[in-house]
PyMOL Python script that loads the backbone (N, CA, C, O; Angstrom):
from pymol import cmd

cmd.read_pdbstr("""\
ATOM      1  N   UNK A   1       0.805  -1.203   0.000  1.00  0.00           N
ATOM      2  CA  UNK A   1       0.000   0.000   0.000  1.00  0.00           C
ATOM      3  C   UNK A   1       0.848   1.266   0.000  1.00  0.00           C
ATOM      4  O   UNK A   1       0.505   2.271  -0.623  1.00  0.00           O
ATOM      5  N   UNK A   2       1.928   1.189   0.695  1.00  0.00           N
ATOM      6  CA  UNK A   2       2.959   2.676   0.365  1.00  0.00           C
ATOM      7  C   UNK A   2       3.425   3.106  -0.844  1.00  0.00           C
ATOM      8  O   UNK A   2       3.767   4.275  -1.019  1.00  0.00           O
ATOM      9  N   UNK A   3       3.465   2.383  -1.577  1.00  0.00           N
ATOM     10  CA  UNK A   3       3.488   3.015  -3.293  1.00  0.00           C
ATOM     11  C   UNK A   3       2.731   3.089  -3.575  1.00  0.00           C
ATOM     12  O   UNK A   3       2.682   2.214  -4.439  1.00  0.00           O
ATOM     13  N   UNK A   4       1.566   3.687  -3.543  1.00  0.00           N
ATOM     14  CA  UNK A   4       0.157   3.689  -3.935  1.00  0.00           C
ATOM     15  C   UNK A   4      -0.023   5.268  -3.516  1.00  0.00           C
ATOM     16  O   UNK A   4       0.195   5.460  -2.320  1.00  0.00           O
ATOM     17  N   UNK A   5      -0.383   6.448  -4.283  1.00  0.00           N
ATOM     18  CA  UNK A   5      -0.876   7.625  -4.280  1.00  0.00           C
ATOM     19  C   UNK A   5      -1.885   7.755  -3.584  1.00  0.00           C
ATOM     20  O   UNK A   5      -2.979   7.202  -3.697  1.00  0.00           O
ATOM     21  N   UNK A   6      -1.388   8.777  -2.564  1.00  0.00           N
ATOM     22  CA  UNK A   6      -2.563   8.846  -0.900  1.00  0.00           C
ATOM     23  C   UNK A   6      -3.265   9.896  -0.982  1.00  0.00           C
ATOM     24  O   UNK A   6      -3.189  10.485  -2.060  1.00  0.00           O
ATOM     25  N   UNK A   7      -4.195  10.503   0.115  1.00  0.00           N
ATOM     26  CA  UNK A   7      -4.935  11.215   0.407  1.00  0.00           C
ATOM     27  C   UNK A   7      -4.376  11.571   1.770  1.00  0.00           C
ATOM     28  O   UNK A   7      -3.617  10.970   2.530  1.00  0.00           O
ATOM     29  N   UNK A   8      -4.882  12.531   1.822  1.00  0.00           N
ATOM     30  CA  UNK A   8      -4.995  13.402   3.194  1.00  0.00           C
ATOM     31  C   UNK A   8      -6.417  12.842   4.006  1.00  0.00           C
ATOM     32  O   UNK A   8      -7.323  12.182   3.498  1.00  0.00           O
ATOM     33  N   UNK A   9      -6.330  13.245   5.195  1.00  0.00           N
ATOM     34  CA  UNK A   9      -7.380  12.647   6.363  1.00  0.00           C
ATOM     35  C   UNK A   9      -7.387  13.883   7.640  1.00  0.00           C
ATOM     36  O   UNK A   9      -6.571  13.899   8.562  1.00  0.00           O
ATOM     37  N   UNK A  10      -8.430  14.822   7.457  1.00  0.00           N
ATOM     38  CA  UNK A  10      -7.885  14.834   8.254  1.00  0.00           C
ATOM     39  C   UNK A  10      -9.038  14.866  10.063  1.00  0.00           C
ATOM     40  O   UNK A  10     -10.208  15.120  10.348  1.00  0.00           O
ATOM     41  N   UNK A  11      -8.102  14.549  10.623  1.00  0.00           N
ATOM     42  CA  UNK A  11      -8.846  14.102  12.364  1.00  0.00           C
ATOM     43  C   UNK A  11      -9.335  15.351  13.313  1.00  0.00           C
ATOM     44  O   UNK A  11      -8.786  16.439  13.489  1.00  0.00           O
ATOM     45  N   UNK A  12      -9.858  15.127  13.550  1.00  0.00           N
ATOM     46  CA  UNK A  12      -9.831  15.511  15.343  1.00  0.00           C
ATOM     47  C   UNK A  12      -8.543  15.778  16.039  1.00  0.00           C
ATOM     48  O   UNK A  12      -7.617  14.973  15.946  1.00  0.00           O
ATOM     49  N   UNK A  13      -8.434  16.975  16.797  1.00  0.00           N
ATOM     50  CA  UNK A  13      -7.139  16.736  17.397  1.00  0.00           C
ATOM     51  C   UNK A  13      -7.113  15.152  19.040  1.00  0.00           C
ATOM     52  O   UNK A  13      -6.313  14.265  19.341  1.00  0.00           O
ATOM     53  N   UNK A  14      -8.691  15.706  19.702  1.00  0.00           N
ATOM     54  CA  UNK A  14      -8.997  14.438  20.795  1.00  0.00           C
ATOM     55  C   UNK A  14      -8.606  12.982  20.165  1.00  0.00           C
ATOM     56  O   UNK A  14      -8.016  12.176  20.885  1.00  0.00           O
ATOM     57  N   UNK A  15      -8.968  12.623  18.695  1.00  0.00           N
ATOM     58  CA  UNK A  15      -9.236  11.334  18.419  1.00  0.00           C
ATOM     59  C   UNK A  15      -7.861  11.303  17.877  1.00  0.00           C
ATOM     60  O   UNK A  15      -7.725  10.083  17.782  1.00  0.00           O
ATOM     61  N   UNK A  16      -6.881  11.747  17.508  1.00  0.00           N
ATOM     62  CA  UNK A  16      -5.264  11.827  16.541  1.00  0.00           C
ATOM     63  C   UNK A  16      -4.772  11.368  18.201  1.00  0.00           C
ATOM     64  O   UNK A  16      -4.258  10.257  18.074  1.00  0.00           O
ATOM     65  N   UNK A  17      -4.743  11.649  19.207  1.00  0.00           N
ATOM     66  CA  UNK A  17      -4.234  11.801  20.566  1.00  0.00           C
ATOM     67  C   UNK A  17      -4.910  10.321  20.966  1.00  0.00           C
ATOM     68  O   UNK A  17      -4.157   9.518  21.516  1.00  0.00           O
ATOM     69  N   UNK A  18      -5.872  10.047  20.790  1.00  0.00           N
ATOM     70  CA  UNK A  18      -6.582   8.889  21.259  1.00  0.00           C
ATOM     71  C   UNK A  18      -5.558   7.699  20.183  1.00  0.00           C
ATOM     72  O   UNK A  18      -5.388   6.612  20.734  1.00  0.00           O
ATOM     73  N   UNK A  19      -5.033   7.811  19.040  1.00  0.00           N
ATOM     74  CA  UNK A  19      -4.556   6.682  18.479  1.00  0.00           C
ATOM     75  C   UNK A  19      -3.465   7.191  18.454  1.00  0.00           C
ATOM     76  O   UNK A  19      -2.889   6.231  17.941  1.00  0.00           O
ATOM     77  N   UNK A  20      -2.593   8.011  18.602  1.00  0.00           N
ATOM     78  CA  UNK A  20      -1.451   8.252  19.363  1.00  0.00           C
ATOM     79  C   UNK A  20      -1.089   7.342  20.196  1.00  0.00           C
ATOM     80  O   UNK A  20      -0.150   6.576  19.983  1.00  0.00           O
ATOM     81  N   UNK A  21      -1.675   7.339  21.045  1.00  0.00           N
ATOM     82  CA  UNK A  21      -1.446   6.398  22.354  1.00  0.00           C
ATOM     83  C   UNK A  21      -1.759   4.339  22.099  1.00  0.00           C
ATOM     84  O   UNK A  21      -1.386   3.333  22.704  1.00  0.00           O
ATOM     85  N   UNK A  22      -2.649   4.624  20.840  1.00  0.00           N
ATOM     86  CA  UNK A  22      -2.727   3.453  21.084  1.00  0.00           C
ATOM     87  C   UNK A  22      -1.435   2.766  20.118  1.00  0.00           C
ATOM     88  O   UNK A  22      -1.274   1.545  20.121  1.00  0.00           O
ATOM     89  N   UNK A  23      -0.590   3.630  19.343  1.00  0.00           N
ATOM     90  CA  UNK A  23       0.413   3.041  18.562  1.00  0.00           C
ATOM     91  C   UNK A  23       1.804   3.196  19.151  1.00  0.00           C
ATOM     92  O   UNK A  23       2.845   2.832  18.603  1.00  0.00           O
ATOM     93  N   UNK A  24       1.680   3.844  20.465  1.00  0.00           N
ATOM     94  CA  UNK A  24       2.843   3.306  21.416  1.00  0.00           C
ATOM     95  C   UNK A  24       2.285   2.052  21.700  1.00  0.00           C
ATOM     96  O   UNK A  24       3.379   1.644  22.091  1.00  0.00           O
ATOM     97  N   UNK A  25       1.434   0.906  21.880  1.00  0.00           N
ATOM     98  CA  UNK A  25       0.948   0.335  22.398  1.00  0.00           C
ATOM     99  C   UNK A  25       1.305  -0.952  21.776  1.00  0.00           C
ATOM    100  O   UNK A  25       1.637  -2.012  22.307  1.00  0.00           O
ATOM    101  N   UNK A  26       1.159  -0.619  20.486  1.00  0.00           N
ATOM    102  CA  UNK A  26       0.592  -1.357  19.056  1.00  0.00           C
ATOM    103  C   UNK A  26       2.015  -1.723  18.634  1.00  0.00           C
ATOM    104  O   UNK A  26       3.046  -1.241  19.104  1.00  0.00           O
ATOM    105  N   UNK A  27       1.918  -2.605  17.721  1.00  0.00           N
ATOM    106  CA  UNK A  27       3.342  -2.791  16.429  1.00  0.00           C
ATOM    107  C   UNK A  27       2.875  -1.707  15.343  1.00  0.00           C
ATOM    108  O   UNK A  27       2.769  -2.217  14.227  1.00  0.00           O
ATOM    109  N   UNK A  28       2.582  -0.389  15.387  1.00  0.00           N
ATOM    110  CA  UNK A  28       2.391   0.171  14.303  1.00  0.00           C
ATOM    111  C   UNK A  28       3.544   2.051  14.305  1.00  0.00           C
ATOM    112  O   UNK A  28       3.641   2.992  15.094  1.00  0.00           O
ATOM    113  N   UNK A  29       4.069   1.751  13.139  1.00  0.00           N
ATOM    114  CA  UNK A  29       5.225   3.009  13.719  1.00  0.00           C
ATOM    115  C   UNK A  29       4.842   4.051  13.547  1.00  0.00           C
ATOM    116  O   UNK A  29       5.710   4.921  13.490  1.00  0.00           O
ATOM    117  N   UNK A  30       3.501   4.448  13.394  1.00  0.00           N
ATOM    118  CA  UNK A  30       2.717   5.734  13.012  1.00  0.00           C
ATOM    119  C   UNK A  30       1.424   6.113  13.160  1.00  0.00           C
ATOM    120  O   UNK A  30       0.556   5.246  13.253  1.00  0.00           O
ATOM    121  N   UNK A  31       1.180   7.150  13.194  1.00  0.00           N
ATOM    122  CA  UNK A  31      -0.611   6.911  12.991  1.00  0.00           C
ATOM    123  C   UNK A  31      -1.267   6.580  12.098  1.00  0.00           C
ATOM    124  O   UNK A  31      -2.254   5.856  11.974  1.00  0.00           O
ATOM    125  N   UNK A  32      -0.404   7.401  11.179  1.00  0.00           N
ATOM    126  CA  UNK A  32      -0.964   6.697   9.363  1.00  0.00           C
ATOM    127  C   UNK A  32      -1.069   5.451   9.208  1.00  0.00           C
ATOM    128  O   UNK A  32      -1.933   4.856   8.565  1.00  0.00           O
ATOM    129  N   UNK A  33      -0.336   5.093   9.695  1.00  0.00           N
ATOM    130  CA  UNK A  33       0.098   3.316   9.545  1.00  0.00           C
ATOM    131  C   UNK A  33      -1.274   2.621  10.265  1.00  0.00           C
ATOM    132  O   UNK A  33      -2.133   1.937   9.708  1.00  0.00           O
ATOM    133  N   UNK A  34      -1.202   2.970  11.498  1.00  0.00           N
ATOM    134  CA  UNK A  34      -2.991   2.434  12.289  1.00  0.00           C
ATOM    135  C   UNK A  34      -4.053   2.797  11.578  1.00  0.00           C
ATOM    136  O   UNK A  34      -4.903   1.937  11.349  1.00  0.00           O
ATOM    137  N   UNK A  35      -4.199   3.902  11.169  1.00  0.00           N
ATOM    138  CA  UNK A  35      -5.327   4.722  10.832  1.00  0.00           C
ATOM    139  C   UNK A  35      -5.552   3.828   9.079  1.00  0.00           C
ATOM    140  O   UNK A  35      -6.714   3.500   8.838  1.00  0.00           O
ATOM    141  N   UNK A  36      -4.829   3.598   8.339  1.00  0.00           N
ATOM    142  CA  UNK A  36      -4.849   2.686   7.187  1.00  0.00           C
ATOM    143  C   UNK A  36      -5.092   1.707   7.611  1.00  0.00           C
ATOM    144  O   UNK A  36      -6.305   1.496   7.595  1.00  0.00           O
ATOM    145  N   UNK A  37      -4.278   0.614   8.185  1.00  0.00           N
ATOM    146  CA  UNK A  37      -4.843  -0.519   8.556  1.00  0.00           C
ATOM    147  C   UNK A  37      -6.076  -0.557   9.174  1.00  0.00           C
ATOM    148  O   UNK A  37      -6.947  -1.165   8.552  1.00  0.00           O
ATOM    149  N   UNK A  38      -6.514   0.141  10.687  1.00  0.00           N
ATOM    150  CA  UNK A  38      -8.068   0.370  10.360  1.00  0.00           C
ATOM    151  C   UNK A  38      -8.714   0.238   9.742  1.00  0.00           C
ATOM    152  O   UNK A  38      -9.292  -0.843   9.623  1.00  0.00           O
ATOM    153  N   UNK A  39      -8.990   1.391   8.938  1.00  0.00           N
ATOM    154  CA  UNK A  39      -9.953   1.660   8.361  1.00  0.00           C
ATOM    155  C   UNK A  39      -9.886   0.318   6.432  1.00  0.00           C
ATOM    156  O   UNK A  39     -10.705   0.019   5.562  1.00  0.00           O
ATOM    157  N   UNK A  40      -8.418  -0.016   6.719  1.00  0.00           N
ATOM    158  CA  UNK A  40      -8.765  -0.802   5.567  1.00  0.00           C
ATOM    159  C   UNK A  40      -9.881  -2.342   5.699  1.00  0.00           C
ATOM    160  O   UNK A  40     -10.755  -2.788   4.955  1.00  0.00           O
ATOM    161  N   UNK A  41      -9.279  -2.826   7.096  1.00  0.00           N
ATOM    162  CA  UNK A  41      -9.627  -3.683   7.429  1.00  0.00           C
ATOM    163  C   UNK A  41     -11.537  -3.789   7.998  1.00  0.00           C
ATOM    164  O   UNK A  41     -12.336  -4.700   8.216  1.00  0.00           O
ATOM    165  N   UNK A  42     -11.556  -2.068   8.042  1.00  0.00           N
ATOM    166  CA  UNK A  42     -13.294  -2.150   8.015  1.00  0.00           C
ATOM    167  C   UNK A  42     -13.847  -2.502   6.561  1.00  0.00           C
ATOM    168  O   UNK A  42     -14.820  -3.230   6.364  1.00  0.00           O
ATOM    169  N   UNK A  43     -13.152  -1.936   5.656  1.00  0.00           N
ATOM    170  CA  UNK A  43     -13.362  -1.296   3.932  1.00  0.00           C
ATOM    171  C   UNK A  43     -13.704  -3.054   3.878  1.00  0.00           C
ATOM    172  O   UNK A  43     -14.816  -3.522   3.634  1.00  0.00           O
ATOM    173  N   UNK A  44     -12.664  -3.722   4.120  1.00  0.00           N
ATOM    174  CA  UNK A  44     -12.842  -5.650   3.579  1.00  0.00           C
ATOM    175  C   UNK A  44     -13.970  -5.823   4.376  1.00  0.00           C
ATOM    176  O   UNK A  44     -15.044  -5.857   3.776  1.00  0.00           O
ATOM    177  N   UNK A  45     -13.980  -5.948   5.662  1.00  0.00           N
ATOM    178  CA  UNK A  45     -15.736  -6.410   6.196  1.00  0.00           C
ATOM    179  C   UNK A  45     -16.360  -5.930   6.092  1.00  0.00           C
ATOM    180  O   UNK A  45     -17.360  -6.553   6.450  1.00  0.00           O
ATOM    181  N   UNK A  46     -16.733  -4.506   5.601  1.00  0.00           N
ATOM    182  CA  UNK A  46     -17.845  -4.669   4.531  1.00  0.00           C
ATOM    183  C   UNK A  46     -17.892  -5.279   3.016  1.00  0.00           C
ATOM    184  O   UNK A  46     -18.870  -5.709   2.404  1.00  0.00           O
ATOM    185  N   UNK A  47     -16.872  -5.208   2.708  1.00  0.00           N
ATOM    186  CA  UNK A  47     -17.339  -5.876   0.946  1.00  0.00           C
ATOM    187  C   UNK A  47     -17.553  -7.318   1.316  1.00  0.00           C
ATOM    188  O   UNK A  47     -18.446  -7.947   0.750  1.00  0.00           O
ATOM    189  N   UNK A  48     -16.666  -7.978   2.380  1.00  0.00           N
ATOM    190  CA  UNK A  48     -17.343  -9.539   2.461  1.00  0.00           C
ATOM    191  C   UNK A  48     -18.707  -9.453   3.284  1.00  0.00           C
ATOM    192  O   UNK A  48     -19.337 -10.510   3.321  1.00  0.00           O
ATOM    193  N   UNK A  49     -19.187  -8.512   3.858  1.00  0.00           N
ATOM    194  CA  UNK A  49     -20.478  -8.802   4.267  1.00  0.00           C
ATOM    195  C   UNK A  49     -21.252  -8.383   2.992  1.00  0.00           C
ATOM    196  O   UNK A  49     -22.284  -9.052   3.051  1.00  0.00           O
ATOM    197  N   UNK A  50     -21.296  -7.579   1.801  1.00  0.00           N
ATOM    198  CA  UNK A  50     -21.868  -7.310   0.524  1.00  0.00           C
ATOM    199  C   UNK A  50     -22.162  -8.858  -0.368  1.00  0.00           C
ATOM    200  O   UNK A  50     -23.127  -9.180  -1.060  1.00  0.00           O
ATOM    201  N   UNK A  51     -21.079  -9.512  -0.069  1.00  0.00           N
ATOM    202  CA  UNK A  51     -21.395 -10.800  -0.919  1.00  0.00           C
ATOM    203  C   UNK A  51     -21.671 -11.888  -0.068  1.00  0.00           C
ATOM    204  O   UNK A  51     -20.833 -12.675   0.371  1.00  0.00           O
ATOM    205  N   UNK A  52     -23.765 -11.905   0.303  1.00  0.00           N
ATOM    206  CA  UNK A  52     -24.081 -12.480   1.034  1.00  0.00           C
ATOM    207  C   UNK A  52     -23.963 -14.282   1.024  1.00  0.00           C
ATOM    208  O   UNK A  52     -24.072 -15.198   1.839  1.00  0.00           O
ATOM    209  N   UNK A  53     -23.573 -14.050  -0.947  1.00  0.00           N
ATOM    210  CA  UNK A  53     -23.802 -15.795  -0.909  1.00  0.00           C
ATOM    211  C   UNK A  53     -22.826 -15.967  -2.111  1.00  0.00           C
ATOM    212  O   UNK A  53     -22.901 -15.309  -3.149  1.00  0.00           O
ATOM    213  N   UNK A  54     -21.893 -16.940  -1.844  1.00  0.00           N
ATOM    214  CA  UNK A  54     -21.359 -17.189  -3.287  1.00  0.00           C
ATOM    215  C   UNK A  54     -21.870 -17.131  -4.565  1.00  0.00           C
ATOM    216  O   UNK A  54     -23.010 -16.665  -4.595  1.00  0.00           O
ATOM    217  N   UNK A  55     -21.463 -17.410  -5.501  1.00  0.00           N
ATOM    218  CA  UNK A  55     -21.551 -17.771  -7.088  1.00  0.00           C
ATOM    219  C   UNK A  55     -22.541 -18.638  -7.063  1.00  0.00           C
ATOM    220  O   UNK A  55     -23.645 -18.242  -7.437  1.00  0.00           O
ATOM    221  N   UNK A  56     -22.371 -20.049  -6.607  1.00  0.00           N
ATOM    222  CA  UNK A  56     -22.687 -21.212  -6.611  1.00  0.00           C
ATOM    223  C   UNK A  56     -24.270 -20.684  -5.713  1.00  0.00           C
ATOM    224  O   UNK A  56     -25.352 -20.475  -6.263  1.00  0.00           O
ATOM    225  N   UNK A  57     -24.061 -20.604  -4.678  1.00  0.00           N
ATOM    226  CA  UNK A  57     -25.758 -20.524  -3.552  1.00  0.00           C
ATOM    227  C   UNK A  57     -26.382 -19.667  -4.523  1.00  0.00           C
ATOM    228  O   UNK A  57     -27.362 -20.163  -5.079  1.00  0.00           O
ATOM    229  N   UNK A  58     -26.034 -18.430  -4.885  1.00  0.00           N
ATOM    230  CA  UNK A  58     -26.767 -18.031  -5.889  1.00  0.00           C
ATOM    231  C   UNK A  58     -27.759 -18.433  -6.809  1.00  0.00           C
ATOM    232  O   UNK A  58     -28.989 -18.398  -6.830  1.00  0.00           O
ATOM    233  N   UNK A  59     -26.933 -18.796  -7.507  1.00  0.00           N
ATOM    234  CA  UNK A  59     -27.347 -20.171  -8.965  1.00  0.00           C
ATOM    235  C   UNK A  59     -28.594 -20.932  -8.226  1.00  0.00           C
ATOM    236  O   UNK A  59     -29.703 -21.033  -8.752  1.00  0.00           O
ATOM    237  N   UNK A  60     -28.268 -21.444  -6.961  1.00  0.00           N
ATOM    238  CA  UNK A  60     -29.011 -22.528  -6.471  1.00  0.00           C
ATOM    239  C   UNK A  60     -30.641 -21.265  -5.497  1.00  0.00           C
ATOM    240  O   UNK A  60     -31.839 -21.416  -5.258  1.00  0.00           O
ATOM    241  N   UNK A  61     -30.019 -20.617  -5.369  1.00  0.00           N
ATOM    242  CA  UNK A  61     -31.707 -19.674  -4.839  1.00  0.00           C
ATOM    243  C   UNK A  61     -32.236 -19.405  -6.232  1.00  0.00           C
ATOM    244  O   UNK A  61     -33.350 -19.855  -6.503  1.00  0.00           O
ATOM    245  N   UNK A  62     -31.431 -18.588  -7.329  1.00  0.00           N
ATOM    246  CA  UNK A  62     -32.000 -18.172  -8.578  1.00  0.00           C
ATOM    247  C   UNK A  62     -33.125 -19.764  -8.992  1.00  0.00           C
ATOM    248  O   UNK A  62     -34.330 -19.792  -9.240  1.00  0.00           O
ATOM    249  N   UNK A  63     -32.354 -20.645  -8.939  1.00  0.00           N
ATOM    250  CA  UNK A  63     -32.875 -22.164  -9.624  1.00  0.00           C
ATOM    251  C   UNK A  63     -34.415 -22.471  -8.464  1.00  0.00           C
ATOM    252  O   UNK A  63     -35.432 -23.099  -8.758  1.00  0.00           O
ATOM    253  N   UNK A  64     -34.172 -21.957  -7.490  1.00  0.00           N
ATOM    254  CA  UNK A  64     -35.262 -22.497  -6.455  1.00  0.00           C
ATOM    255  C   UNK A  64     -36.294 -21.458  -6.639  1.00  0.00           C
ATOM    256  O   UNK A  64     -37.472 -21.814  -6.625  1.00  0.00           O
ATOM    257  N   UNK A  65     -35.998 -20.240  -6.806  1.00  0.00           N
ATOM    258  CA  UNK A  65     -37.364 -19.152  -7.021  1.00  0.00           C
ATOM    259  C   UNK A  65     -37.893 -19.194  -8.265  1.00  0.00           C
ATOM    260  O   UNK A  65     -39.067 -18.856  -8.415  1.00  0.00           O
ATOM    261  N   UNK A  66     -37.050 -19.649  -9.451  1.00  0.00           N
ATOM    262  CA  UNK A  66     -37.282 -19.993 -10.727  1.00  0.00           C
ATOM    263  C   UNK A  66     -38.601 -21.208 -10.693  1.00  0.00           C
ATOM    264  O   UNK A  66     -39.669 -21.156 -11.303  1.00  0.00           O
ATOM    265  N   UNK A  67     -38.205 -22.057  -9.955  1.00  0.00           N
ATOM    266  CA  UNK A  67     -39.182 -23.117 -10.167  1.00  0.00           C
ATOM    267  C   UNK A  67     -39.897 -23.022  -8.738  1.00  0.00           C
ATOM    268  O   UNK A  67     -39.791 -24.024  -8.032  1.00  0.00           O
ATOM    269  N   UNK A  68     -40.505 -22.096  -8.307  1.00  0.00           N
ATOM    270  CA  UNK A  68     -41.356 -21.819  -7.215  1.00  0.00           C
ATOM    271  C   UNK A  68     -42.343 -20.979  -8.253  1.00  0.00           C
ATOM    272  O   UNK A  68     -43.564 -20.944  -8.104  1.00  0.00           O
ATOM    273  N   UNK A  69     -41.450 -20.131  -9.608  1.00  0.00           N
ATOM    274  CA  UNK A  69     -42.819 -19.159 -10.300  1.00  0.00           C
ATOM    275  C   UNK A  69     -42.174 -17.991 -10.083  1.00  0.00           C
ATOM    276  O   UNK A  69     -42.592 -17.143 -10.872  1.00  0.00           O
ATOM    277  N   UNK A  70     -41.407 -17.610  -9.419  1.00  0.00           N
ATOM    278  CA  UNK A  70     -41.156 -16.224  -8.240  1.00  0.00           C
ATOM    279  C   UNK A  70     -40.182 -15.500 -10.179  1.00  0.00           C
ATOM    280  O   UNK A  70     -40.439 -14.387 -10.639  1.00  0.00           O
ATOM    281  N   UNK A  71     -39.486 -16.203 -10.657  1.00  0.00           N
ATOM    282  CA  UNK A  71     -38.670 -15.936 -11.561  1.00  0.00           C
ATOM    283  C   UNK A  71     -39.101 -16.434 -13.113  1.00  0.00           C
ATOM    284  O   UNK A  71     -39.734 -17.490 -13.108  1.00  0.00           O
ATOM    285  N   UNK A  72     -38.909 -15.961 -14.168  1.00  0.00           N
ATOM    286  CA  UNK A  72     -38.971 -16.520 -15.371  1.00  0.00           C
ATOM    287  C   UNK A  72     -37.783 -16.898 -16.179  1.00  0.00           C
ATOM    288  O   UNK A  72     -37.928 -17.412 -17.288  1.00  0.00           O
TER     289      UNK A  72
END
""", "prot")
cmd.dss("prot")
cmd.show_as("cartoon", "prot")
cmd.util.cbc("prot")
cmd.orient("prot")
């Protein structure tokens, strides 16, 4: 992700101070560094909560509402 063209963010001074402290704490050598991992790691649980059902379960609800009538 560090070769990758960033953005600015910018915080709260209370909440920059609040993860301040928690990256003395942390293995992380920065805030940027927490504050990315964060928020990336929310960004993935939502897209895996977006894909409620595989490829396959799909196919198999599409095939079951299909022959319930629900679908043509």
């Amino acid at each position: 992700m560090n070769k990758k063209e960033k953005k600015a963010v910018l915080l709260p001074i209370e909440l920059y101070s609040k993860i301040e402290e928690r990256v003395k704490i942390a293995d992380f050598s920065s805030v940027n560094e927490y504050v990315e991992f964060v928020l990336g790691e929310v960004v993935k649980e939502e897209e895996e909560e977006e894909k409620a059902f595989s490829e396959e379960e799909e196919k198999e609800v599409r095939k079951r509402l299909k022959d319930l009538g629900y679908l043509d």
